[in-house]
N, C-alpha and C positions, 0 to 999 in steps of 0.2 A: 308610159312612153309617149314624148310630142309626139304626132302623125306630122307637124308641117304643113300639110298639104289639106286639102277639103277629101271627109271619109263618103264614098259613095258606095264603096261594098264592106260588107261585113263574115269575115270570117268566123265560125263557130268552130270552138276545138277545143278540144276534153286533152288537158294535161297530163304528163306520165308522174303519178305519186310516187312511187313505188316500185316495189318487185320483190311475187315474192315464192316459193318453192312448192311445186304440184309434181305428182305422180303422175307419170304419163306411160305405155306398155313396160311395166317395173322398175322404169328409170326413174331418177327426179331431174326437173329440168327448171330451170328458174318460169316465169310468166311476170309479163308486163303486166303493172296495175294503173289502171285511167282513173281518171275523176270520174265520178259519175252525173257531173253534171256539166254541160260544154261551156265555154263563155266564150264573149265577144272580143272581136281582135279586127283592127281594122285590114283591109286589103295590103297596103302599103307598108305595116310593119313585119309583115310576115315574108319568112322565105320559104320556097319548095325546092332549091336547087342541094339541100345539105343533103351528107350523107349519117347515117347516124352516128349519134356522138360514142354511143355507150354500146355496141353489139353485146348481148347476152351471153355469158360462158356458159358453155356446155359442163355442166357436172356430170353426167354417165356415171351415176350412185346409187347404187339401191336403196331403199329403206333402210335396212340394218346398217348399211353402211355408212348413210346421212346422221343415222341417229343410234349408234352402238351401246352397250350394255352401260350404266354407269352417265350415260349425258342428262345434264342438268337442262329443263326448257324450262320454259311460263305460258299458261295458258293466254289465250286468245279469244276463248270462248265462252260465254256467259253459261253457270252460275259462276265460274271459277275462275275467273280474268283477274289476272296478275298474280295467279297461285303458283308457287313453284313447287314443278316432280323432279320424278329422276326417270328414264327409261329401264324398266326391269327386265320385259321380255319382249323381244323380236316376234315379227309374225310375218307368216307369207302370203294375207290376202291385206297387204298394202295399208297394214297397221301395226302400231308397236303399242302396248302396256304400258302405260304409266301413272306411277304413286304419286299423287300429290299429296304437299303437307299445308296442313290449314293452321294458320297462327291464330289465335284468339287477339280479337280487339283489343289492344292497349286501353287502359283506364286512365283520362284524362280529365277525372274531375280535378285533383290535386291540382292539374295546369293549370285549369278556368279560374280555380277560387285565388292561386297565386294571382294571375294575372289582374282578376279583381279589385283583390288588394290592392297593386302596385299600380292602381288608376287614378287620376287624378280628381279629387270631390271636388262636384262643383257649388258655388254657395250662388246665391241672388247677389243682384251688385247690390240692394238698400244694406245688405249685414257689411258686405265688402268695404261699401260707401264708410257705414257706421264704425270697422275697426279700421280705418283710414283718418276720419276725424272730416270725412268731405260730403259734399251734396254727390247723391245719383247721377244729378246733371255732370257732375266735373267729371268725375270717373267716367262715365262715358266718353265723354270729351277727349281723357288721356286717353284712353286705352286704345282709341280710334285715329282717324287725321286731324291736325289740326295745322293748318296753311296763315305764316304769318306774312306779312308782305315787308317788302323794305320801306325805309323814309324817306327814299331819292322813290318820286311821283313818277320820275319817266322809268324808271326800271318798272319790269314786269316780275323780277323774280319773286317766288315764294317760296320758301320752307316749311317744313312740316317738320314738327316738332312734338306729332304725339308720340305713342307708344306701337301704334298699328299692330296690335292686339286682336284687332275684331277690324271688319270690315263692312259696315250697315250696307251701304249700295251694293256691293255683290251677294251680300248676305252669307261671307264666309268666314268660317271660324278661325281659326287657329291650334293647331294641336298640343296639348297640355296645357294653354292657358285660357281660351274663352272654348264657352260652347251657348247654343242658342237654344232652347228650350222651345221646340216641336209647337207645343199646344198653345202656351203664352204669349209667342215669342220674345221674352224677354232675357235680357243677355246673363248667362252664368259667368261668373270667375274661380279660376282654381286656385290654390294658394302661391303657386309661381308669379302668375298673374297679381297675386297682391303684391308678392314681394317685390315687384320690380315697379310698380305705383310706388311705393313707397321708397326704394330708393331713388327713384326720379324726382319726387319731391324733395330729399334728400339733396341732391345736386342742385336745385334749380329751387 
């Protein structure tokens, strides 16, 4: 939010997250939940004249009645967050029984080796260069910018005419077709990457 204005007080205030249901003399009643940590708000963007937006409904529900035979929850609570029970038995000291069921880990190797697979090899440009018929240097060349200028001296315009494949000055790849080798740095190509060298010679 602009302030506009020069900030010379600072309001601190803890946001409403939430809300969420506690037992109170055997009733259930909703409760506000704050941030727990305040942040800063200048003087001037804040108002104190509102009234609330959201007033709290009264539920006047017991336990059994919030949570009756047969209600499906998910935990909340560590070891077993995000377990799903069912409520079995009702209780009168302001708790109820519940079964949770524990699903075993799905086995995701099969995933990883597929995904593997279907990744794209990367080769060094000197092989790339060598099943292309080019110098290192050209491939390079294409696969990045290459700015030609016009033959009218007073224009300024340039074109770029490489492939923009890879990117040297930002030092960023491209996904599926360059990658840069960590330790080397020198540029990988995948076989996309060849094929569209190779059609670009092709055209041109």
């Amino acid at each position: 939010v602009h302030a506009y204005t020069k900030t010379e007080i600072l309001v601190y205030a803890c946001t409403l997250e939430d809300k969420k249901i506690v037992m109170t003399e055997e009733k259930a009643q909703y409760e506000k939940q704050w941030s727990k940590h305040a942040a800063a708000y200048a003087l001037q963007t804040t108002r104190t004249d509102l009234e609330v937006h959201e007033p709290l409904p009264q539920l006047n529900m017991t336990l059994e009645q919030l949570f009756p035979l047969g209600t499906v929850v998910f935990s909340l609570e560590p070891p077993s967050y995000g377990a799903m029970g069912t409520v079995v038995e009702g209780s009168k000291n302001q708790r109820v029984r519940v079964f949770f069921t524990y699903e075993s880990e799905p086995n995701t190797e099969h995933m990883k080796n597929s995904v593997k697979r279907r990744a794209p090899r990367y080769m060094p440009g000197n092989q790339v260069a060598h099943n292309l018929g080019l110098s290192p240097h050209v491939l390079s060349r294409i696969t990045g910018t290459i700015y030609i200028l016009s033959e009218n001296q007073e224009s300024d315009y340039k074109l770029n005419i490489g492939l923009n494949l890879k990117f040297n000055k930002r030092n960023e790849e491209v996904v599926g077709y360059t990658k840069r080798d960590r330790v080397l740095g020198n540029w990988m190509y995948s076989h996309k990457a060849e094929e569209e060298v190779e059609e670009y010679m092709v055209v041109f």
